[in-house]
N, C-alpha and C positions, 0 to 999 in steps of 0.2 A: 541335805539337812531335812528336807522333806520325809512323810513316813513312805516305808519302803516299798508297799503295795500301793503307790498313786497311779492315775489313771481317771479316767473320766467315767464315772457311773458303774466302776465294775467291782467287785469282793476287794476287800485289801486286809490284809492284817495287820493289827498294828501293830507299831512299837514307836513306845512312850518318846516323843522328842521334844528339849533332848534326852541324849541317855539319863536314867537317872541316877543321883549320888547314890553311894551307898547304902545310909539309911533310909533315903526315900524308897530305894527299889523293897527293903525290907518293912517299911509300912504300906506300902501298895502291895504287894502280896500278903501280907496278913487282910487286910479288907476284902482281896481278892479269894482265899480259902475261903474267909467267912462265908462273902456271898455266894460261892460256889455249893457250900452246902446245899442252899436249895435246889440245886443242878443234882446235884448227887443224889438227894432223896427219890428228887423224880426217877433218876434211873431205878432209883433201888424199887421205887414202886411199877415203873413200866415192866423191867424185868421181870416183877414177880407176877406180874400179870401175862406175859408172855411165858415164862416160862425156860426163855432162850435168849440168845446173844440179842440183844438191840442195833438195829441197823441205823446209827446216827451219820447226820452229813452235819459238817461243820461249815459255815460259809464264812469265806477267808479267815478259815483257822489257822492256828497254829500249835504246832506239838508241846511247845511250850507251857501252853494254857491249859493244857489238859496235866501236867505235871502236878498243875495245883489242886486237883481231884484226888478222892485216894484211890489208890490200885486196884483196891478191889469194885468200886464202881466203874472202873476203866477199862478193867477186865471184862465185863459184863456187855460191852459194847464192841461191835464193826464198826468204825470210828476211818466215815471218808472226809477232808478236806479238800475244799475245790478254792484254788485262787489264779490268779493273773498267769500267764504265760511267764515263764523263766522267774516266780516268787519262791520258789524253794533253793537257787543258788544260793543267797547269801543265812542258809541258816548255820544255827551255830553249832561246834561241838557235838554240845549237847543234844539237837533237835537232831541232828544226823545220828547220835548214837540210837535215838529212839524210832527212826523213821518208818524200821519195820512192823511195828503195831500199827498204820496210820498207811491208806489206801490214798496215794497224793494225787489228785485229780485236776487239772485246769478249767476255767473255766468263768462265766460271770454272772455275778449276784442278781442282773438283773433279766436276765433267760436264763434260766435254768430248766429250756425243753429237749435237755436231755436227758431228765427223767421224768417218770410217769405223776402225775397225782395220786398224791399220799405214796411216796414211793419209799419213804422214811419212817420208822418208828419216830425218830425226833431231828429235829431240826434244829442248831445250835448258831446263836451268831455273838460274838463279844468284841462288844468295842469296835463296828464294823461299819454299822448304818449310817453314821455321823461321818465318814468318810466319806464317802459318795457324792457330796457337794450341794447337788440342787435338791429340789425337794421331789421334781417328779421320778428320779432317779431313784431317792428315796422310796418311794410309793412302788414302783417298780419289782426294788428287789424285798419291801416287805409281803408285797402279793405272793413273791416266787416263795419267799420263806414258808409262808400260813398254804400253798399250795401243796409243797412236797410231803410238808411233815404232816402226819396223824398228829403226831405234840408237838410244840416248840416250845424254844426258850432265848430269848434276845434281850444284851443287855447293851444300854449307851450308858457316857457320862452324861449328868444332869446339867442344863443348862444352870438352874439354880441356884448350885455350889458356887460358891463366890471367888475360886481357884482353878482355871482351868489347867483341867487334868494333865494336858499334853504337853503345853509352853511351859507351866509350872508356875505362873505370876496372876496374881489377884486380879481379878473382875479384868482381867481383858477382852474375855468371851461378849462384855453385856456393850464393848462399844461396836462400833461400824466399821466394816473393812480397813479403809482409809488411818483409822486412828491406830486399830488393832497393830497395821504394819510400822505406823511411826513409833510405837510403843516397844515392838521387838525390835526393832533396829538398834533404839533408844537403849533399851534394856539386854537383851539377847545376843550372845559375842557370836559374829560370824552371820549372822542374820541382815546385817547390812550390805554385808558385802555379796548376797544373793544379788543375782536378776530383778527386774521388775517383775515379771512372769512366774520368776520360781515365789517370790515374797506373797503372791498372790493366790498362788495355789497352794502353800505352804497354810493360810489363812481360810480360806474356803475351802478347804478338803477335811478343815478340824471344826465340826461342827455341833457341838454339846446337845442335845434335844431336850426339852421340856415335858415333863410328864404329858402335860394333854397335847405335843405332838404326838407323842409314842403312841397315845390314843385313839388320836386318827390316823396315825399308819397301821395299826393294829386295833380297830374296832371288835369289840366283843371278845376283846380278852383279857383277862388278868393283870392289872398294872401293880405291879411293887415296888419302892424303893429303898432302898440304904443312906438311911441317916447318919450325917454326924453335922448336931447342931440344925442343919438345910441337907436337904437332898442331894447324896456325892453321886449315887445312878439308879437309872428306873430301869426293870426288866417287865418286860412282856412274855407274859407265858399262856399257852393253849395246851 
């Protein structure tokens, strides 16, 4: 029940838990193309400054989320993914049909001295860094991010929104572990009947950040968010 890339302080990719309904998964991908335009533009403008393919690293991407881009800024892009040991078994169909555009790399968010400084045209992270758990894990793999990439672009959910993104139930985000878990057991089918351990990690691995954290794990760059009504997520971009 946990997301599928967990592990202690290293890249994960997500996926929305739980699955989401129908229509939720078709309003969370409209929000998601939106926000991706600005991901697109940038390619369109690095490209054109380059003049050639863009050497992007995605940290625990996934082929999925690049779907949501159009082809033709996809195109434009070496497009690596680096995640956890054995995270590419469970993709789906779909992410296998597209595998071979997408250089699948192992590996964790928070060393990444397997490559050089600035070893990337751009640096990609979504829905990733709130995974990670604690905060200097955080810190960790926002350093490796703003090291590899010449640019980046990182996007979390907003602590803010009053709906957390993953469980899918109002203001659960804004109590204390303890509560958070009585509240999914409470509410959440299947959720009780975890582990203590999983219930726990299930909770602390799903981390919203707040504009001025993203600030201080990304000093001197660019904070933007997407609004509806409060902030749904902040992107950091260099």
């Amino acid at each position: 029940m946990s997301p599928r890339r967990s592990g202690v302080g290293v890249s994960e990719r997500r996926q929305d838990w739980p699955m989401l309904p129908g229509r939720l998964k078709l309003y969370s991908r409209f929000f998601r193309e939106r926000r991706n335009r600005r991901l697109a533009a940038l390619i369109e403008e690095l490209w054109g400054q380059k003049g050639a393919a863009l050497d992007v690293l995605d940290v625990g991407g996934a082929t999925y989320f690049w779907t949501t881009l159009p082809e033709a800024s996809r195109n434009k892009c070496n497009i690596s993914l680096i995640n956890l040991p054995g995270a590419y078994d469970g993709d789906s169909a779909e992410e296998q049909r597209i595998r071979g555009e997408f250089q699948l790399l192992t590996g964790d968010a928070r060393d990444l001295s397997q490559f050089q400084d600035r070893a990337f045209d751009l640096v990609v992270s979504n829905s990733v860094i709130e995974h990670l758990g604690v905060w200097p894990d955080m810190e960790r793999a926002a350093r490796e991010a703003f090291r590899v990439g010449k640019r980046g672009w990182v996007q979390v959910p907003a602590f803010e929104f009053p709906i957390e993104q993953h469980f899918l139930l109002p203001l659960v985000h804004w109590f204390a572990a303890p509560i958070q878990i009585a509240m999914l057991s409470f509410l959440r089918t299947g959720f009780g009947a975890l582990g203590a351990s999983e219930q726990h990690l299930a909770v602390h691995r799903v981390r919203p950040l707040s504009r001025s954290e993203l600030t201080v794990l990304f000093p001197n760059c660019a904070i933007a968010s997407q609004w509806i009504f409060l902030p749904k997520c902040h992107i950091a971009t260099w």
